[in-house]
C-alpha positions in Angstrom: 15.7 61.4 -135.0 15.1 64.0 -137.3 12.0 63.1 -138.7 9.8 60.1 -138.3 9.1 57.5 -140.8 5.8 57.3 -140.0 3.2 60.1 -140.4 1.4 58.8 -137.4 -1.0 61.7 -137.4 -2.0 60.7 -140.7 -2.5 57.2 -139.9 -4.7 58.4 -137.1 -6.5 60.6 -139.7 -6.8 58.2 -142.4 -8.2 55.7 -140.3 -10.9 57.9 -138.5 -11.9 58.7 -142.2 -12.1 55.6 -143.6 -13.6 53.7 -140.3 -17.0 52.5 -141.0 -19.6 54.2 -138.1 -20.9 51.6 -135.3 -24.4 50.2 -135.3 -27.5 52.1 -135.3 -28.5 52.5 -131.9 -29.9 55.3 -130.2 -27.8 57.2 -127.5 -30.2 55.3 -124.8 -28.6 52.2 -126.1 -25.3 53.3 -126.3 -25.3 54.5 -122.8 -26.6 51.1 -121.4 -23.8 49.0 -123.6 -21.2 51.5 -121.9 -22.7 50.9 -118.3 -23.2 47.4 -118.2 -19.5 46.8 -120.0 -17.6 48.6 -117.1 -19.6 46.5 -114.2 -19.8 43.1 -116.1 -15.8 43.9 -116.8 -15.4 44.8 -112.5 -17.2 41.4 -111.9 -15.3 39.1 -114.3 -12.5 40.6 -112.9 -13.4 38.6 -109.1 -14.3 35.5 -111.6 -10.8 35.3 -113.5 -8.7 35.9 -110.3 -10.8 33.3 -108.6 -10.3 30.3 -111.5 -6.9 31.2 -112.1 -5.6 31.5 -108.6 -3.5 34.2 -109.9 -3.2 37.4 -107.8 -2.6 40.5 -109.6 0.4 43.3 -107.5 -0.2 46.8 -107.9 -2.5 49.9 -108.7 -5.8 48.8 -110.2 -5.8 48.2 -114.0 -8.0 50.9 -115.6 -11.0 50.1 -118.1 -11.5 52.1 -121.1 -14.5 51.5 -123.0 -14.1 53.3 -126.0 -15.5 53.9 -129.6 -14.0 53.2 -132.7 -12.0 56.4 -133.4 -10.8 56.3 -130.1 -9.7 52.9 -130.5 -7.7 53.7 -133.3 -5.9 56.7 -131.3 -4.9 54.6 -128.3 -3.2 51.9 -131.1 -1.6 54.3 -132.8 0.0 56.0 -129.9 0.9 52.2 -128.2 2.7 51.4 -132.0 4.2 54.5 -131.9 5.7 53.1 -128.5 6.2 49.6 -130.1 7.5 50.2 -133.2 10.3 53.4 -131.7 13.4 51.3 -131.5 13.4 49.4 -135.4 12.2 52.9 -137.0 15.0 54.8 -135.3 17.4 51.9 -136.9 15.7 52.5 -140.2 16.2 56.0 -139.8 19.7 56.3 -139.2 20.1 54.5 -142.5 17.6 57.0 -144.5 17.3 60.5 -142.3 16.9 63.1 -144.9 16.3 61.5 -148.3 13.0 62.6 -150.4 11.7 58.9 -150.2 11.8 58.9 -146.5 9.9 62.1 -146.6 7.1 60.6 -149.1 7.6 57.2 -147.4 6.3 58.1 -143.9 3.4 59.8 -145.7 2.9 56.3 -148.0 3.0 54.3 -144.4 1.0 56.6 -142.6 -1.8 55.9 -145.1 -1.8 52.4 -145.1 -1.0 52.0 -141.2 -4.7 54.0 -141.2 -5.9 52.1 -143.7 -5.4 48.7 -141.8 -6.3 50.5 -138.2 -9.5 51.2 -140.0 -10.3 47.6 -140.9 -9.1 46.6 -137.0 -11.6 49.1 -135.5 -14.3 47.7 -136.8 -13.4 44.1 -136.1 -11.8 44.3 -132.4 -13.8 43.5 -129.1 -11.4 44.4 -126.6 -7.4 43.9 -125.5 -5.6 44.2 -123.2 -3.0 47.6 -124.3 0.6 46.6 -122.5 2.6 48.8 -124.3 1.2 52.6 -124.0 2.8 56.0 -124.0 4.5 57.2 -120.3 1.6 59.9 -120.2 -0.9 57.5 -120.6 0.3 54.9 -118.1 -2.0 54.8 -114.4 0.6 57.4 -112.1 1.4 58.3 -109.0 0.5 60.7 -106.9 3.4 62.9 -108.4 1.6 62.4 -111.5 4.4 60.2 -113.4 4.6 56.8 -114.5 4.5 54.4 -111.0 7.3 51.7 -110.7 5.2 48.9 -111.4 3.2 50.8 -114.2 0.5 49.0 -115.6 -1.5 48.4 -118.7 -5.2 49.4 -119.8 -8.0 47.6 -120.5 -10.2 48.7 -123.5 -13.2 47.6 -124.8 -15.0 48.8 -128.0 -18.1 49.0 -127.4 -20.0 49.4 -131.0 -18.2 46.4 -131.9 -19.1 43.9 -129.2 -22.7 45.1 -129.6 -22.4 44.9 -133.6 -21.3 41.3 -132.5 -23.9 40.0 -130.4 -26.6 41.7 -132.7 -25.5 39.4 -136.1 -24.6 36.4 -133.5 -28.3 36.5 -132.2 -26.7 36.0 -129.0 -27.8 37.0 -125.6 -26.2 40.5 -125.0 -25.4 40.1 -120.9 -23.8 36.9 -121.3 -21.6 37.8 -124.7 -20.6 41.2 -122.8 -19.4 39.2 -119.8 -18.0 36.2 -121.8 -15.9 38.8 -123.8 -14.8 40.9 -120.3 -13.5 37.3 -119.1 -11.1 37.3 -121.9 -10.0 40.2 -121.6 -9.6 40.5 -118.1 -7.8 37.5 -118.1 -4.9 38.9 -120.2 -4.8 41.4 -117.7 -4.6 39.1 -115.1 -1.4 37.4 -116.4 0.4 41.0 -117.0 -0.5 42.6 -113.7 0.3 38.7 -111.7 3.4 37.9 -113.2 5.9 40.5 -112.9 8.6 39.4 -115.4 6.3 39.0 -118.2 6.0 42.4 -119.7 9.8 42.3 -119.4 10.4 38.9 -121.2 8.3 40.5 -123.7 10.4 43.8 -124.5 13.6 42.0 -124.2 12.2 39.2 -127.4 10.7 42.0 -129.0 14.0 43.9 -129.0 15.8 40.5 -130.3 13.3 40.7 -132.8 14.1 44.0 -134.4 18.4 43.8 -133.6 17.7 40.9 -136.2 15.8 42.7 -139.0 17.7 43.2 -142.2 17.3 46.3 -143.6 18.8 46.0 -147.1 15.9 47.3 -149.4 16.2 44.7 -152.2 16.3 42.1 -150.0 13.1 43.0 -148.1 11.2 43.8 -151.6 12.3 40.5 -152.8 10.5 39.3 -149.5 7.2 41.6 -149.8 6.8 40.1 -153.1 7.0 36.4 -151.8 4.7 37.5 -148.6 1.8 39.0 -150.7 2.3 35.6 -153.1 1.5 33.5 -150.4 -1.1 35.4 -148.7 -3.3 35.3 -152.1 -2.4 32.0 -152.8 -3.9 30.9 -149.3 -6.8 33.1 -149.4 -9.0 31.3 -151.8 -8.1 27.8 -150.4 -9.1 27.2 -146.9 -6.8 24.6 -146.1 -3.4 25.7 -148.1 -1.0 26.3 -145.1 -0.2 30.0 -146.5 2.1 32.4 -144.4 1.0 36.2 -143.4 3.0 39.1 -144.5 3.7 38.9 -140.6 5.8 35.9 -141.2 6.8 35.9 -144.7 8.9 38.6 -144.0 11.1 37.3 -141.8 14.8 36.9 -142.3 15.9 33.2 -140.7 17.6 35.0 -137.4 14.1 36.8 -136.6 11.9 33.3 -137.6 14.0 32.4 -134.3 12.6 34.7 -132.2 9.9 34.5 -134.1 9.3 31.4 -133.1 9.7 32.4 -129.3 6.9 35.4 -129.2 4.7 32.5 -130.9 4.5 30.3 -128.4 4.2 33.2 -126.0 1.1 34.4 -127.5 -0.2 31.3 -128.0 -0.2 30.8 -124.6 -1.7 34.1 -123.5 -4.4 33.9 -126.1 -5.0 30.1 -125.1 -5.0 30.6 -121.9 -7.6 33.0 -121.9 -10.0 31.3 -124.2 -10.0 28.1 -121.7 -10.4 30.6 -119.2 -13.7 32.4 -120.7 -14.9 28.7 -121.6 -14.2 27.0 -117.7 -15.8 30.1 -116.1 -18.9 30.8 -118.4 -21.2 27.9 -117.0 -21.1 29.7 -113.7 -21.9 33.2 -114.8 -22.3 33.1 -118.9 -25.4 30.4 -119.0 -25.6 30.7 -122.9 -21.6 30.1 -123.0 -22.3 26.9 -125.5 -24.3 28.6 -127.9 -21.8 31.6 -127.9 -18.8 29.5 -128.5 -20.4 27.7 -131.0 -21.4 30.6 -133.2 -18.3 33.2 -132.4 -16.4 30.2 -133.6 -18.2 30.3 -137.0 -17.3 34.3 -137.1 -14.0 33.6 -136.3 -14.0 31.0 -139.7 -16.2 33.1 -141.9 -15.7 35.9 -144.1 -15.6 36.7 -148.2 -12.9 36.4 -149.9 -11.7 40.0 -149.6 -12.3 39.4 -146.1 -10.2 36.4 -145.5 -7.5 38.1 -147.7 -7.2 41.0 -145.3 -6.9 38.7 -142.4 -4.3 36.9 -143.6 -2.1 40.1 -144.9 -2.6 41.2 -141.0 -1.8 38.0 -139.5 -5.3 37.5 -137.9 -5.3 34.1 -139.1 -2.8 33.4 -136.9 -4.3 34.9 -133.9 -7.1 32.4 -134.7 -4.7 29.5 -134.6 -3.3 30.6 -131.3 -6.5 30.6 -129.7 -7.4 27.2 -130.6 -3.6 25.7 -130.3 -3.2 27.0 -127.2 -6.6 26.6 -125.9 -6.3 23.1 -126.2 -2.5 22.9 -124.7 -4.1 24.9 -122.1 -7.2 22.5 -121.1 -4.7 19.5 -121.7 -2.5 20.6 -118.8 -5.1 21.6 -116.5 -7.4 18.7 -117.1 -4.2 16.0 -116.4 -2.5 18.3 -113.3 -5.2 20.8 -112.3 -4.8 25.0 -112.6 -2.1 24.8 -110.0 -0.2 22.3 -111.9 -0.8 24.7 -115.0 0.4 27.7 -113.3 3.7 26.6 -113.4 4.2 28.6 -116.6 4.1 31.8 -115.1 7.6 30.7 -112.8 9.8 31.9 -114.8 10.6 32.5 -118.8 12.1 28.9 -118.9 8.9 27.3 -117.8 6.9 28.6 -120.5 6.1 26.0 -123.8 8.0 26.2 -126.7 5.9 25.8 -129.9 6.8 22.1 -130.4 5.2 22.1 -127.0 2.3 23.5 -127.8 1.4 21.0 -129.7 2.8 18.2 -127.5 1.5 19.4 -123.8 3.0 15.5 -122.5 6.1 17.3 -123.1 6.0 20.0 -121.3 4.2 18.4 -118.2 7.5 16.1 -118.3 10.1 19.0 -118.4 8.6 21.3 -116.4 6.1 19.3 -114.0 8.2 16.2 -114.2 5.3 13.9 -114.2 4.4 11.4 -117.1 1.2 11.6 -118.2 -0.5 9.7 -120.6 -2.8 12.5 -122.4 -3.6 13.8 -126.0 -3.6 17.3 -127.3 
């Protein structure tokens, strides 16, 4: 394309200006956080492989512990990756008009703008989608065949966390490495997933509709509902994320749903069935991070909405509790049956009905509650 319709340097920029600095710790500190991240993150790697029964192929997934500017870099670059395909359709519709050249600047700012409220609020994640350079390569020093993600953790945030939680540091670090070293586990183990991913992400964008008045008409609906929601906690309000949808990409929408609800379940029964091993203060940090998670002003809660965080916060508790309904009825080996294939995985009816899927896909009968 001839020019981007992002400024994704100034997004970088914006939101290394506008990111609020980490805790005030000394460098001591800072150095010991780092440290004890990467081993507690090595051993909860052994723990996660051993619960799940899920062997991960391949090179070695790297772990990144990073600040908050860097943060923001690495997500910019992995959108930038993401996001390719739908702005080169926009593109070919607006290349070389003066609003495309202001617009990219306009998006740029308010990509940063919401990078900088992320960086202060992430822990960790597990980055599937990154730039060829910054993939783990060969020995020829390109990308290898079976490429693999990165795992990052931001560590001003997770001790930020653990300070205002009044938790035990050692046991939050490790309870937060067992999340996120289960997502990698289900990346790096099951070989089609990244795949199935790309190929509903690309359904996704081949069913956006581009037509400007329509998608205005549909910003104005989005933000409408997000500040309706905001000031009632239980008004069933849609994010921007999904109030923008035309009906073809609800569809898929629907479909990278229930796959997210799953990942995100399934590691937060994870973190939960491994912690009274290795994490003894795993009640008292559940209970609290689940206060964080329903906290917040009002300005707060508005933001997370806009973003969709909300709905991260949904998926951890729908599909935590489809994932500890399946494994409590038929075990983790009866639960590992999602990872067969892409038409073993729940739908989001089943989600909410794990009898179902336990009868389609398991083809037992249980008689269990979500």
């Amino acid at each position: 394309m001839d020019a981007e319709l992002v400024d994704w340097e100034l997004a970088v920029t914006t939101a290394r200006r506008l990111v609020r600095p980490g805790p005030q710790i000394t460098r001591e500190q800072a150095g010991e956080v780092v440290a004890e991240l990467r081993r507690l993150a090595v051993e909860a790697e052994r723990h996660v492989e051993d619960y799940t029964r899920l062997a991960p192929a391949g090179p070695i997934t790297p772990i990144n512990v990073v600040d908050r500017p860097e943060w923001v870099r690495s997500n910019v670059a992995g959108l930038r990756v993401l996001t390719t395909p739908l702005l080169s359709k926009l593109s070919d519709q607006q290349r070389g008009t003066f609003s495309t050249a202001v617009g990219r600047r306009v998006t740029g700012i308010q990509l940063g703008t919401a990078l900088a409220y992320l960086a202060g609020k992430v822990l960790g994640q597990y980055e599937v989608f990154l730039p060829p350079e910054e993939y783990l390569t060969g020995p020829g020093g390109s990308a290898t065949p079976d490429a693999v993600g990165r795992l990052s953790l931001v560590a001003p945030n997770i001790a930020h966390a653990e300070a205002t939680l009044g938790v035990v540091p050692r046991d939050f670090r490790m309870w937060v490495c067992l999340h996120e070293q289960t997502h990698r586990t289900q990346f790096t183990a099951v070989p089609w997933l990244r795949s199935h991913l790309e190929s509903e992400i690309t359904a996704f964008i081949e069913a956006t509709d581009l037509d400007p008045n329509v998608l205005a008409d549909r910003v104005r609906s989005a933000v409408a509902a997000v500040r309706g929601a905001v000031f009632d906690r239980d008004a069933d309000g849609l994010s921007v994320v999904e109030a923008l949808q035309t009906p073809a990409q609800r569809a898929v929408l629907d479909h990278l749903q229930a796959i997210m609800t799953l990942l995100e379940g399934h590691a937060d029964q994870v973190m939960d069935a491994v912690g009274p091993r290795v994490v003894p203060t795993v009640a008292d940090i559940r209970s609290k991070f689940e206060g964080r998670r329903d906290g917040g002003s009002p300005l707060d809660r508005f933001i997370r909405r806009l973003l969709g965080l909300d709905l991260k916060f949904q998926q951890y508790r729908q599909g935590g509790a489809f994932v500890r309904a399946v494994v409590a009825e038929s075990g983790v080996t009866g639960f590992n049956m999602v990872w067969e294939s892409p038409t073993t995985l729940p739908t989001r009816a089943e989600l909410a009905d794990p009898t179902s899927w336990m009868q389609r896909v398991l083809g037992s009968r249980p008689s269990i509650s979500a």
